[in-house]
SELODO-799241 format. One record per atom (N, C-alpha, C): residue in one letter; x, y, z. Coordinates in steps of 0.2 Angstrom, whole numbers, plus 5000, padded with zeros to 4 digits. Atoms other than C-alpha are relative to their C-alpha. Example, Ala and Ser with C-alpha at 12.3 -4.5 7.8 and 13.67 -1.06 7.14 Angstrom:
2
A500449945000;A506249785039;A500450065000;S499649944999;S506849955036;S499650055003;
END
This chain:
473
X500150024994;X460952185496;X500549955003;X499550045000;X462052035495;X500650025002;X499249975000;X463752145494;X500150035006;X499749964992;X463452245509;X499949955005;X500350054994;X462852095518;X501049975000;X499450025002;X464752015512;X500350075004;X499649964994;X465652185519;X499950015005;X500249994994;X464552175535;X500549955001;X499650074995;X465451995538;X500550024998;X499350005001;X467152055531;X500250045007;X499749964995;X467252205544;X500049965005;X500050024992;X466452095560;X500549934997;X499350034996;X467851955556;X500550055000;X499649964996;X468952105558;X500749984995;X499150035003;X470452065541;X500450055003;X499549974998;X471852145547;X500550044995;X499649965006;X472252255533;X500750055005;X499649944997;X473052395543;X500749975005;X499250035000;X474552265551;X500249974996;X499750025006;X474752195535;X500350044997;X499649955001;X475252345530;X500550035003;X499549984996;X476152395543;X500849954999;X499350045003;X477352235539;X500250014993;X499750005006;X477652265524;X500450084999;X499649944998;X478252455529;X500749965002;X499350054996;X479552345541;X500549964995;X499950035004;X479752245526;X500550054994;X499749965005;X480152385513;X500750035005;X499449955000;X481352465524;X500649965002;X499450064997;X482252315530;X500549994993;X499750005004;X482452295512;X500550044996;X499649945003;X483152455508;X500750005000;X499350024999;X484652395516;X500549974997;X499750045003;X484952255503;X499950014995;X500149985006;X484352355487;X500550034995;X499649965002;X485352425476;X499650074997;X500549935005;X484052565470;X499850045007;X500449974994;X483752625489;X499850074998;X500349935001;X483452805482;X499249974996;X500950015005;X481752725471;X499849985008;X500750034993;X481152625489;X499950065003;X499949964995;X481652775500;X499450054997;X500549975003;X480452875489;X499249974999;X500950045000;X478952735490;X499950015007;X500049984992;X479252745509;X499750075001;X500349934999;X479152925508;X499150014998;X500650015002;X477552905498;X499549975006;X500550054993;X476852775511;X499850055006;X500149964994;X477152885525;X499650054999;X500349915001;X476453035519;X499550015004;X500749994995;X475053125528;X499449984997;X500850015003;X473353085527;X499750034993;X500449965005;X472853205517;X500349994991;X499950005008;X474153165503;X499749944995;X500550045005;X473153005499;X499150005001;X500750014999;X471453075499;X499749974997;X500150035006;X470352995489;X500249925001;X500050075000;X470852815493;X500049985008;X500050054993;X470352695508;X500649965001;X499450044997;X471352585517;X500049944996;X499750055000;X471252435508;X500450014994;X499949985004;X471452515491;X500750025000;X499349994997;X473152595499;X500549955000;X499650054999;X473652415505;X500249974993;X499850025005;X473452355488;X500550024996;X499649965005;X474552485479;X500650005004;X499250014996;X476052465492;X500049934997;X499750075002;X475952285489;X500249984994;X499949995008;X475852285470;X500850035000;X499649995001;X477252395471;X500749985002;X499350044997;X478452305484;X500049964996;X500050045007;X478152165470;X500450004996;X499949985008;X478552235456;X500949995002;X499449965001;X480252295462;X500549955006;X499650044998;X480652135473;X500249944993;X499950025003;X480452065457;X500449994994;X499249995003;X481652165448;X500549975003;X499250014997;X482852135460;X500249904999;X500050084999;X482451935460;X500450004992;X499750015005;X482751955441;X501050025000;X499449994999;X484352025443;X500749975003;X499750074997;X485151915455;X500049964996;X500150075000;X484451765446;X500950024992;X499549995004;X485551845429;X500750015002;X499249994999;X487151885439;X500349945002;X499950064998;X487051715445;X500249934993;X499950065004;X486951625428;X500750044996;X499249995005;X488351735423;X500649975003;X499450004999;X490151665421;X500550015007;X499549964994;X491251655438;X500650054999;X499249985002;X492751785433;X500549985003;X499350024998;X494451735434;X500250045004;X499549964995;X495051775451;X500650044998;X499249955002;X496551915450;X500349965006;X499450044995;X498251805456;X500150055008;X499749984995;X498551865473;X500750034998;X499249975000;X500151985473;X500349995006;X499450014994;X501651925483;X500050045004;X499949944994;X501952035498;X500850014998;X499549975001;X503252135495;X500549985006;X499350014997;X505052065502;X500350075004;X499949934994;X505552175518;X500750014997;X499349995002;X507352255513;X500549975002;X499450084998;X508952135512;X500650085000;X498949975001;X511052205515;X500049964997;X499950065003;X511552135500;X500749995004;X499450064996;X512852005505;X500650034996;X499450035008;X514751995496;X500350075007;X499449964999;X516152145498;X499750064997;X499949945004;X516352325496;X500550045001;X499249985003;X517952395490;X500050084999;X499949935001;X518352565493;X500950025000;X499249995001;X520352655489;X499850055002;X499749944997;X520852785498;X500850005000;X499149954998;X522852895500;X499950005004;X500049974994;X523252895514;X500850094999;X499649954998;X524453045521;X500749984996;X499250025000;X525952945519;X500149984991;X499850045009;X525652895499;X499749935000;X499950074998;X525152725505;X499349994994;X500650025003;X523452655492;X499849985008;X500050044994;X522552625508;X499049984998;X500550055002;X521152465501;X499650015006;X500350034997;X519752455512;X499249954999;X500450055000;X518552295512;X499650005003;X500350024996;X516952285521;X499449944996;X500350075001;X516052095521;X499550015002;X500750004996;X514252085526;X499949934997;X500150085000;X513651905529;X499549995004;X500550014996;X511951825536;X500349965006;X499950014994;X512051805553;X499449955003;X500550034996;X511051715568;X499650075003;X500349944998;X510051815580;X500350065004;X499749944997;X510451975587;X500450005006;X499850014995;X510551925604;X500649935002;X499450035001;X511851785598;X500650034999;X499549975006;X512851885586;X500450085007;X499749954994;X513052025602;X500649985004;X499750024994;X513951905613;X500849944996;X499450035002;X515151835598;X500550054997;X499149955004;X516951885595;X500150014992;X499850005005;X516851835579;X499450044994;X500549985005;X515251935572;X500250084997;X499849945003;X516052115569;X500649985003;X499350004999;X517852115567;X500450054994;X499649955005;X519152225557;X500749954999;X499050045002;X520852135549;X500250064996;X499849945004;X522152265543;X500549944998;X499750035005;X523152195529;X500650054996;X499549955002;X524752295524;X500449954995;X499750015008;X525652245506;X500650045000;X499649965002;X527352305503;X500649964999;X499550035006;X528652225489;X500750055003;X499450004998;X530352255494;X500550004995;X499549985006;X531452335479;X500549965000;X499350034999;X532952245474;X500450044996;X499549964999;X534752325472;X500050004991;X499550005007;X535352405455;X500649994999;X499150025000;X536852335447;X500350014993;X499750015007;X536952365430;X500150094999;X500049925003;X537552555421;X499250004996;X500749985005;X535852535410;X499550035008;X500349994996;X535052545427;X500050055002;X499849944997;X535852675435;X500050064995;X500149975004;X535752755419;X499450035000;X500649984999;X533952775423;X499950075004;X500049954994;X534252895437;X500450064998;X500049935002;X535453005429;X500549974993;X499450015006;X535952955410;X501050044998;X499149985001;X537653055411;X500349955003;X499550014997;X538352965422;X500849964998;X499450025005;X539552855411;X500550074999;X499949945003;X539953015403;X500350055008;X499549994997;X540553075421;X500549995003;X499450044998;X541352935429;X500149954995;X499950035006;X542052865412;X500149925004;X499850074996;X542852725425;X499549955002;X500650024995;X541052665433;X499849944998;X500250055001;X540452555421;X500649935003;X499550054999;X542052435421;X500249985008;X500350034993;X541752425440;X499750015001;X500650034999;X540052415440;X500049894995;X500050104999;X540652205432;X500149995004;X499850054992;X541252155448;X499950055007;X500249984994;X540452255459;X499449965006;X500450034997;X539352185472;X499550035005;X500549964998;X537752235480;X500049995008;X499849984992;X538252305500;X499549955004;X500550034995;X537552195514;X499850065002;X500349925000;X537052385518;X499349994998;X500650005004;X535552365506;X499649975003;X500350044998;X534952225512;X499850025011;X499949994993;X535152295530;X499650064999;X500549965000;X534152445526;X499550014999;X500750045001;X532652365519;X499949975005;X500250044997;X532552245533;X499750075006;X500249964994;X532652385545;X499550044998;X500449965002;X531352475534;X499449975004;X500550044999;X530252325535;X499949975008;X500050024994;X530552305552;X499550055005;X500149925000;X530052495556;X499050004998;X500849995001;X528252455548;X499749945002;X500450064997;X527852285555;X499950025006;X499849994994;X528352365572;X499250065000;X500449944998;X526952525568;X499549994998;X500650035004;X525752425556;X499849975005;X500250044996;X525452325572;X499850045005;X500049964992;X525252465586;X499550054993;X500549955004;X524152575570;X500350055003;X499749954997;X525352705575;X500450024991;X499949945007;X525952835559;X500549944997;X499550055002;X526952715546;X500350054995;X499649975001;X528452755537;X499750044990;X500350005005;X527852845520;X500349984993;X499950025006;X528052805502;X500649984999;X499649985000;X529152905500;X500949985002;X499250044993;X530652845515;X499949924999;X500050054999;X530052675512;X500749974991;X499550005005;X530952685493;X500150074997;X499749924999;X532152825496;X500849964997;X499450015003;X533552715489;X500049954994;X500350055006;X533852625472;X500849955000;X499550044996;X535452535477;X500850025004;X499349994996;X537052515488;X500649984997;X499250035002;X538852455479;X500549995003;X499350014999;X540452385484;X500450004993;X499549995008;X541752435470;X500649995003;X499349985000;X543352395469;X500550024992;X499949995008;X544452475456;X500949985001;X499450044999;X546152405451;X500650015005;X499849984994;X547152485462;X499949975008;X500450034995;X546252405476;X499450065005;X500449954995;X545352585480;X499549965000;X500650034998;X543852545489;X499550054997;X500649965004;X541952635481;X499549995005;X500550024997;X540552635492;X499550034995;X500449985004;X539152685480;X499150014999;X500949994998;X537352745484;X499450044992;X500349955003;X535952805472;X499250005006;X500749964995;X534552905481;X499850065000;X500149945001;X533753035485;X500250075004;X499549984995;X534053175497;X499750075001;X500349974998;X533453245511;X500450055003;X499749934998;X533853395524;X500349995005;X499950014995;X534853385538;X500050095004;X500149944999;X535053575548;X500550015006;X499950014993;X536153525564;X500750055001;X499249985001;X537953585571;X500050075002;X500049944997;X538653745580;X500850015000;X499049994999;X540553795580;X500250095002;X499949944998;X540853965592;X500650034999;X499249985003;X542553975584;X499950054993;X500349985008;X541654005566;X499650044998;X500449964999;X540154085570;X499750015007;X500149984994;X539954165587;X499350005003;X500949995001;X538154205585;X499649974995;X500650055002;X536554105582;X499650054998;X500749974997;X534854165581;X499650005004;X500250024992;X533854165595;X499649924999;X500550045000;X532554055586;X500449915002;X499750064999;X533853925585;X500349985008;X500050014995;X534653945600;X499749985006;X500450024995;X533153925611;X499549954997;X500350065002;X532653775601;X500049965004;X500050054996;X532153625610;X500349954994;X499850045003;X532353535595;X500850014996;X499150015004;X534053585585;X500550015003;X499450074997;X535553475589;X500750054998;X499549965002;X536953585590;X500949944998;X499350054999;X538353435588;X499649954992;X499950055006;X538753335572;X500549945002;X499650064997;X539753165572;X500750034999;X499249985001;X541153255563;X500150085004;X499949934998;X541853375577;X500849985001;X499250014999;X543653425583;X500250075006;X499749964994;X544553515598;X499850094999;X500049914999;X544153705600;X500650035000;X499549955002;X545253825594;X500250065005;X500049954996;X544753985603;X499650015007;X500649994992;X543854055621;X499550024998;X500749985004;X542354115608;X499749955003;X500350064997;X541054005617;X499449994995;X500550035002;X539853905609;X499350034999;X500649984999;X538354005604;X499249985003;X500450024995;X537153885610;X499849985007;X499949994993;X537753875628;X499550015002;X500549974997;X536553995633;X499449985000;X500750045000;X534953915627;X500049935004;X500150064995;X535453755635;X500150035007;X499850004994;X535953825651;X499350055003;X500650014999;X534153905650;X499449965003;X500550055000;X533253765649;X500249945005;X499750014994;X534453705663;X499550015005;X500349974998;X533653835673;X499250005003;X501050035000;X531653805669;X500249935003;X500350094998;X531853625672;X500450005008;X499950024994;X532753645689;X499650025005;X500649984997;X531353765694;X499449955001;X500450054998;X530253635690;X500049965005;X500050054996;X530853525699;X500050005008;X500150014994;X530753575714;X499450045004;X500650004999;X529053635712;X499949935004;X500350075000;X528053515723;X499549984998;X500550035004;X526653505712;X500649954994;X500050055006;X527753415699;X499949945002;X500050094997;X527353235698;X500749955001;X499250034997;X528653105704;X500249994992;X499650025005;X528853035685;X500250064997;X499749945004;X529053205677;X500750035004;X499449984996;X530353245690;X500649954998;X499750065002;X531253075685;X500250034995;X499449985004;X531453145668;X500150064999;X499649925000;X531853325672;X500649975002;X499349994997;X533353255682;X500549974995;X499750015007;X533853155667;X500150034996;X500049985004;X533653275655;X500650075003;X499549944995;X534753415667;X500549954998;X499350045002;X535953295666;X500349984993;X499850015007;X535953265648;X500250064999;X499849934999;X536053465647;X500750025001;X499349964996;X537653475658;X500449964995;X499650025004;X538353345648;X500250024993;X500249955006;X537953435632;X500550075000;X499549915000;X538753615636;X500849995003;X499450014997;X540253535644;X500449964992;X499749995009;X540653455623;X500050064999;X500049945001;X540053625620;X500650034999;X499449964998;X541353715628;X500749954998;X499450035000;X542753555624;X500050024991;X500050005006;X542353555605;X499750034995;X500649955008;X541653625587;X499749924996;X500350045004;X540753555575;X499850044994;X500249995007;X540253555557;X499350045002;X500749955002;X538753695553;X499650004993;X500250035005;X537453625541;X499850064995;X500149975004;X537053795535;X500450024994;X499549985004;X538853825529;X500449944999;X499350045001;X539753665528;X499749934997;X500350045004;X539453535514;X500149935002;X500050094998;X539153355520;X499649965001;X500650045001;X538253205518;X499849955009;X500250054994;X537353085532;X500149944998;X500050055002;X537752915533;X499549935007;X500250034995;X536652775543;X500449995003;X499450014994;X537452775562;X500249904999;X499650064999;X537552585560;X500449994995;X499250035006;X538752575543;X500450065006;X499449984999;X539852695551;X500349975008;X499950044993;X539952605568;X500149934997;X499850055001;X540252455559;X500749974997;X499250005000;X542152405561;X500449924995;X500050065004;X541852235550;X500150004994;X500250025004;X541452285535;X500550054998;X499249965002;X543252355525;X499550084994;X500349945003;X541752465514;X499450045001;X500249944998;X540852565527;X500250055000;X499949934999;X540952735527;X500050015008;X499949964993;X541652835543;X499950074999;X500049915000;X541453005549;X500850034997;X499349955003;X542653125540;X500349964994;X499850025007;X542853005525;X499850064994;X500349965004;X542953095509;X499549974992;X500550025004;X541453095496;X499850034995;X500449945004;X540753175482;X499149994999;X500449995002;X539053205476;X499550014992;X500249975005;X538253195459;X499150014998;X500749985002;X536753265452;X500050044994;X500049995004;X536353295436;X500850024995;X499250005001;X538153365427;X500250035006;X499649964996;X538653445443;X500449945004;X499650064994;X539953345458;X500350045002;X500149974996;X540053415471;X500449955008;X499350014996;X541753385484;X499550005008;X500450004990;X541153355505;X500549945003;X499850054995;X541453225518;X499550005001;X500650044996;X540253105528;X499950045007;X500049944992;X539853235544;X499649995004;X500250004993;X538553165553;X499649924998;X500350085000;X537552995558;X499350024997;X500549985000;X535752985554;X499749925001;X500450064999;X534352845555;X500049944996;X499850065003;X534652665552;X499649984994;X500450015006;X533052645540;X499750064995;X500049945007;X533252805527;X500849995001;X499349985005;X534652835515;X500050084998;X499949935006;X535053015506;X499950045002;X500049924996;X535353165517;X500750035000;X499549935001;X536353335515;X500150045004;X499849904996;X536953485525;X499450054997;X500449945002;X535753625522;X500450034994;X499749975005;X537053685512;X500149954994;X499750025006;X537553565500;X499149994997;X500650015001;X535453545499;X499950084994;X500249955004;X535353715493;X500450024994;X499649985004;X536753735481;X499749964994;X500350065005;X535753585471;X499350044997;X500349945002;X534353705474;X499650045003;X500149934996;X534053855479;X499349985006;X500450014997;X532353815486;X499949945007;X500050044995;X532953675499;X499850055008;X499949974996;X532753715518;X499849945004;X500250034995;X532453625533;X499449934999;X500650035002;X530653565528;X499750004993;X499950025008;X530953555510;X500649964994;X499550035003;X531953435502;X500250024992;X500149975006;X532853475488;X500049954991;X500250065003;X532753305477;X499649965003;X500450074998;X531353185478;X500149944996;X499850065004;X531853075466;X500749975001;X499450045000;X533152935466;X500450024992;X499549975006;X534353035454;X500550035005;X499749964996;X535453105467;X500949915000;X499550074997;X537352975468;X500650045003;X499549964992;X538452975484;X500649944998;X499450035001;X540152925480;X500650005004;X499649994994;X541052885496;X500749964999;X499450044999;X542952825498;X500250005007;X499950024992;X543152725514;X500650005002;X499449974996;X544452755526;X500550064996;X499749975004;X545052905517;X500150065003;X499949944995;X544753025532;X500750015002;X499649965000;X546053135538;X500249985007;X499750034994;X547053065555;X499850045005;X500149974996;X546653225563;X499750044998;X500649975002;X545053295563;X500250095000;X499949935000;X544953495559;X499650044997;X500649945005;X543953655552;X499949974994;X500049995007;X543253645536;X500550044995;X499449945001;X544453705524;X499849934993;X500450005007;X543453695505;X500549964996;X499550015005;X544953685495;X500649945002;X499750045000;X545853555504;X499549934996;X500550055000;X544253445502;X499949994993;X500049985007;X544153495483;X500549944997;X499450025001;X545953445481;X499949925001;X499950114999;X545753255490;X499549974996;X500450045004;X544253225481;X500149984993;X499950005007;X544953265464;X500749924999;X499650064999;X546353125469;X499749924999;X500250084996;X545352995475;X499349984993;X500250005005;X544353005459;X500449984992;X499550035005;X545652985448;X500249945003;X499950074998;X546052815457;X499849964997;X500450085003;X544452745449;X499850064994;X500149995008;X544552835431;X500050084999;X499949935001;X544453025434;X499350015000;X500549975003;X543153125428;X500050014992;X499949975010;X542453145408;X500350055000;X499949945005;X542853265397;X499750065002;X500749955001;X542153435401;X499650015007;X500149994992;X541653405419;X500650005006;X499849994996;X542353465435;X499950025007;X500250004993;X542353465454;X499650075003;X500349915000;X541253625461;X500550015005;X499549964996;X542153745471;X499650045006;X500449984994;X541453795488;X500450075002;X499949935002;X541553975491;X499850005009;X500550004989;X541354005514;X499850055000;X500449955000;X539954095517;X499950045007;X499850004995;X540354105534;X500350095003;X500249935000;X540154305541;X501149995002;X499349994998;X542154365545;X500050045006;X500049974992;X542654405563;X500650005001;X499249994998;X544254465572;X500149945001;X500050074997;X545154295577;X500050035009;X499850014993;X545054285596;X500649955000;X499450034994;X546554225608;X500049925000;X500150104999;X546954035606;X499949995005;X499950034993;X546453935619;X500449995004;X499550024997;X547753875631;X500049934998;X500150105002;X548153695628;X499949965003;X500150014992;X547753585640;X500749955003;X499350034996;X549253505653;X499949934999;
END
């Protein structure tokens, strides 16, 4: 009687099982959040929730009881577990790892070697250096800049036989006499005057980065000599190498060109060594100048040409007339057929020096055993040495021509005797040329044993003589 009298007064004060429960649903799930088991709660929930009918069999408080028991239990776990992760040991932080440094240009030099075209080693440097900021370093002269640095040692002159012997061991053995004037021979202001104007020629292009002189032409010569031999003959004495000359025309010798030449703008039908015309056979290349006469006066009177291009048409006409009027007065040596060396135009214009060579001096040539009889025939450039007639180029070796030299090496010797030309200039004529050389060699000792002068052979086509000119009044 008492019991039911007790759940009469429990129901009418009204406990509040059914929002006690409800919180503790809000409770579980709030928790679920911060569990690490949420798949066991997720499963009590589910259970909680279930329908009616899956908890039959028990009343509401009996329900409340058994949620609450079991959110216990497993707040309880989780209390335990915390309170242990908490009496464990703090682990030793892991060091922070540095942030990876953004990419640097290392600083210093980088050295690259290149050839150029010309033979030159051509070093190139590039410096990289820390700077300011961008917007500084844009508006300074001094942040990107280029230096060009050019190097070039300045040979000095050979003077001993051991030397020269380097270039062609026989030599002794052909001019027995050479050594005994190589004591008091003396190294040519020539040399020194060829180098400067060498070095002058590449400061002048090394400064405008315009094509410089190559290796090659820069040491094309191994020395210059003044000899005197007891007699008082004069020696002017070259070793070098030796390149190709192609020029010269003589209508008296060969009447006919090829067209290729004749209508060349570039080949130079006049040598320095010319002399009076013999016959009325004209000039074979008249006609190509008087051509180019022609074109350029048409031009000219185009009115589309410009004013300056007409300036140098009128000069250039003028140079033309002057050109076929020697033509027509004179000959000239032909480099195909007539054997002769080049000499810088300033030694032979030089009226000072008692041991320049002149036009029409006579000279030999040696190369290896051979020596080989000529004269000085034409001028050429003040800063190179060692140039031949296409002919005497070829006879050295076959393989010469215009665009191929036929020694590149300084093994080639030019053995010239000054003022020794002939009073009055004239044809080629081999065998007189033979003859004065063999003279003027014996002066300074001869020739060895065993060697002798070559013998030029004119290869020159044969034609009827034409009518002597008339001479003039």
């Amino acid at each position: 009687m008492e019991e039911k009298n007790v759940r009469r007064v429990a129901k009418e004060k009204g406990f509040p099982w059914f929002g006690l429960g409800f919180l503790i649903l809000v409770a579980a799930l709030v928790g679920s959040f911060f569990t690490d088991i949420p798949a066991k709660v997720a499963r009590n929930i589910k259970e909680m929730t279930a329908p009616p009918k899956a908890q039959a069999g028990l009343d509401e408080e009996t329900l409340a009881l058994q949620i609450e028991q079991r959110l216990r239990e497993e707040f309880e776990e989780k209390l335990k577990r915390e309170l242990a992760e908490l009496k464990k040991p703090a682990p030793t932080p892991e060091p922070e790892s540095a942030p990876e440094p953004p990419p640097q240009v290392p600083l210093g030099t980088v050295t690259d070697v290149r050839l150029l075209r010309s033979g030159i080693p051509f070093k190139t440097e590039v410096t990289f250096g820390e700077g300011k900021t961008a917007v500084t370093e844009r508006v300074d002269p001094e942040s990107y800049t280029a230096r060009y640095e050019l190097n070039l040692r300045l040979p000095k002159a050979a003077t001993t036989i051991g030397e020269l012997e380097k270039a062609n061991p026989k030599l002794p053995a052909i001019l027995p006499g050479l050594p005994p004037l190589l004591e008091k021979a003396k190294v040519s202001p020539a040399y020194a005057t060829l180098y400067k104007n060498k070095a002058d020629r590449v400061r002048r292009d090394a400064h405008s980065l315009t094509e410089l002189l190559t290796k090659h032409n820069i040491y094309d010569c191994e020395t210059i000599l003044h000899m005197t031999a007891a007699n008082g003959r004069k020696v002017f004495f070259m070793q070098a190498e030796m390149d190709v000359v192609s020029d010269g025309s003589d209508g008296d010798r060969l009447a006919t060109m090829p067209d290729a030449i004749v209508n060349s703008t570039h080949y130079q039908p006049f040598t320095s060594y010319g002399w009076r015309k013999r016959t009325p056979t004209p000039n074979p290349m008249i006609a190509g100048w008087e051509k180019r006469i022609e074109a350029g006066t048409k031009e000219l009177k185009d009115p589309a040409t410009p004013a300056d291009r007409k300036k140098w048409l009128v000069e250039r006409i003028a140079m033309l007339k002057r050109g076929i009027e020697d033509l027509k007065a004179r000959s000239y040596l032909i480099a195909e057929y007539d054997p002769f060396i080049v000499i810088p135009v300033n030694l032979l214009t030089n009226r000072s020096d008692p041991f320049a060579p002149k036009v029409g001096d006579y000279a030999v040539v040696i190369y290896g055993e051979k020596i080989y009889p000529c004269i000085v025939g034409d001028g050429g450039p003040t800063f190179k040495v060692g140039e031949a007639s296409l002919r005497l180029a070829k006879e050295i070796n076959e393989r010469a021509s215009p665009y191929s030299r036929p020694v590149s090496d300084l093994t080639v010797s030019y053995v010239v005797f000054p003022n020794s030309r002939e009073k009055v200039a004239g044809p080629p004529d081999y065998e007189v040329w033979r003859q004065k050389c063999h003279e003027l060699l014996q002066e300074i000792g001869g020739l060895g044993d065993g060697y002798q002068l070559h013998q030029w052979v004119d290869l020159l086509p044969k034609t009827e003589p034409a009518e002597a000119a008339p001479a003039p009044e």
